[in-house]
N, C-alpha and C positions, 0 to 999 in steps of 0.2 A: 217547564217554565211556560207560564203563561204568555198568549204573543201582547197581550196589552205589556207586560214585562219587557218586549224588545223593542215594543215600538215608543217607549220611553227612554229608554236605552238608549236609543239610533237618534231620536231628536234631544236628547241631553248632548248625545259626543257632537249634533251636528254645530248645538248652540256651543258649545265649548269650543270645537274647531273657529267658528264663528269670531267667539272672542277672544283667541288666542290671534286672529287674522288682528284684527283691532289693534290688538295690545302691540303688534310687532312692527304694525304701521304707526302708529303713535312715538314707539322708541326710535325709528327711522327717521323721525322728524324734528329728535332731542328730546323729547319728554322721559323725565327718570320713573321709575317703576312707581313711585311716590306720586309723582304728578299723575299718572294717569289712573291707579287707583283711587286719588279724588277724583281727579274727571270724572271718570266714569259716574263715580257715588254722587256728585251732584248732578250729573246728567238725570241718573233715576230719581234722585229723592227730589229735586227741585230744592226752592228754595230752601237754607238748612241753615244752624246753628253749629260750630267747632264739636261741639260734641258728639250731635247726631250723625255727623261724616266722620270725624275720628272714629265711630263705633258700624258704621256701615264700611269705609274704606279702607277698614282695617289698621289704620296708620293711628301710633303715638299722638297725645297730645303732644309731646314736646317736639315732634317733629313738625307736625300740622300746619302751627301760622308760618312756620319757613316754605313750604308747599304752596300754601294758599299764596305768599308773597311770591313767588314767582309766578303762578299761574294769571296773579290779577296783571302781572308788568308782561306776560305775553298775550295779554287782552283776551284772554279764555275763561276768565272767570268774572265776577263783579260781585259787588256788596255794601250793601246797606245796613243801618244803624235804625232799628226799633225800638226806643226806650234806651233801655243801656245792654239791648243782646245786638252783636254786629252777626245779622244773613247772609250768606255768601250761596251764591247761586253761577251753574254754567252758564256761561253765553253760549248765544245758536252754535253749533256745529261747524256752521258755515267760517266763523273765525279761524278756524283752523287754517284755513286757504289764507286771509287773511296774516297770518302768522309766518307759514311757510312764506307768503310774498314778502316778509320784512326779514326772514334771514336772508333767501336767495338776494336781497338786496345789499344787505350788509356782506356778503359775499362777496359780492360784484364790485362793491367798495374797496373790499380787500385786494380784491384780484387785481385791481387798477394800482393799489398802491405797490405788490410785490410785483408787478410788471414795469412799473417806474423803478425800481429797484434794480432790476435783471438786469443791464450792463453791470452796474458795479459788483456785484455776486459774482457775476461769470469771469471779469474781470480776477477776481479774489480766487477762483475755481480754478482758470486758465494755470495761473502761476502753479498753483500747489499741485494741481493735476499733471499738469507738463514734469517736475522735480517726480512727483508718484509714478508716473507712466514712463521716466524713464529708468526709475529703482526697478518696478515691475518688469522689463524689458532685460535688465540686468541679470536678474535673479532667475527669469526664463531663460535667457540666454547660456546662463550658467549651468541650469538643470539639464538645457538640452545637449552641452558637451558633457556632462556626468551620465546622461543616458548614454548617448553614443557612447562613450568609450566603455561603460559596461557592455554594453550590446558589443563589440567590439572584442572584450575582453571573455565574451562567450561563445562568441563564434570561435574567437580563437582555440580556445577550451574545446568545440567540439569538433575543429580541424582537427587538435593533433589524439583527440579520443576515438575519431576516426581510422587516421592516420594511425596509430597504435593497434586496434582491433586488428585492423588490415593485416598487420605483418605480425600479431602475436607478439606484441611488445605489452609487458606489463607497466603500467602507468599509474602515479597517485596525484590524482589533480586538487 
């Protein structure tokens, strides 16, 4: 094998590791496999027509404009109307940050309202846990006198299987 052979190789897996890194950061931030293979295809082609990125991004036209409408409402993509073809094009990169700061917001939103909540949950939890935790306690409780008295019912089994040996007594336990 020729080394221009590896060393195509080596920088094809590096670019692939590359965009494999990309793609897994991108789905860590909610983007579905749909969205970011347009991202990406608009990122390269630039500005583009449904078709041109349907056939770069790999993605269905019937899935497409569902795609491109999420992407333009997370403010990562945009689009214009030339005549009567509608362009839709990546915004900067930098949106991303931009995006991530309006979930972590929407987050924080939430989080404020299931912490106003927490009394009455725990309230609701208390009750049904206290009833659970004393069934559970029950049920231990009960297992643990059917152990003993097994364990109990085995020592005793191997007192008189002792006891028996000892004196040459034949025994059927």
């Amino acid at each position: 094998m020729s080394p221009w052979g590896d060393t195509n190789r080596k920088i094809y897996n590096i670019w692939k590791a590359e965009i494999m890194m990309e793609i897994k950061a991108l789905e860590e931030i909610g983007l579905t496999k749909g969205e970011i293979k347009v991202y990406l295809a608009l990122l390269k082609t630039g500005q583009s027509s449904s078709g041109a990125i349907a056939k770069e991004a790999q993605v269905s036209r019937s899935k497409l404009y569902s795609i491109l409408d999420k992407l333009s409402k997370k403010g990562l993509i945009g689009h214009i109307l030339k005549g009567k073809v509608m362009y839709f094009e990546a915004m900067e990169p930098r949106r991303i940050i931009n995006y991530i700061d309006d979930k972590n917001k929407q987050l924080e939103e939430k989080k404020k309202i299931i912490e106003s909540m927490l009394p009455e949950l725990e309230k609701k939890q208390n009750k049904k846990q206290n009833n659970a935790a004393l069934h559970w306690a029950q049920v231990m409780q009960k297992q643990y006198i059917f152990l003993a008295l097994i364990g109990e019912n085995q020592m005793f089994r191997c007192l008189i299987s002792d006891i028996a040996q000892a004196h040459n007594i034949p025994i059927a336990l």
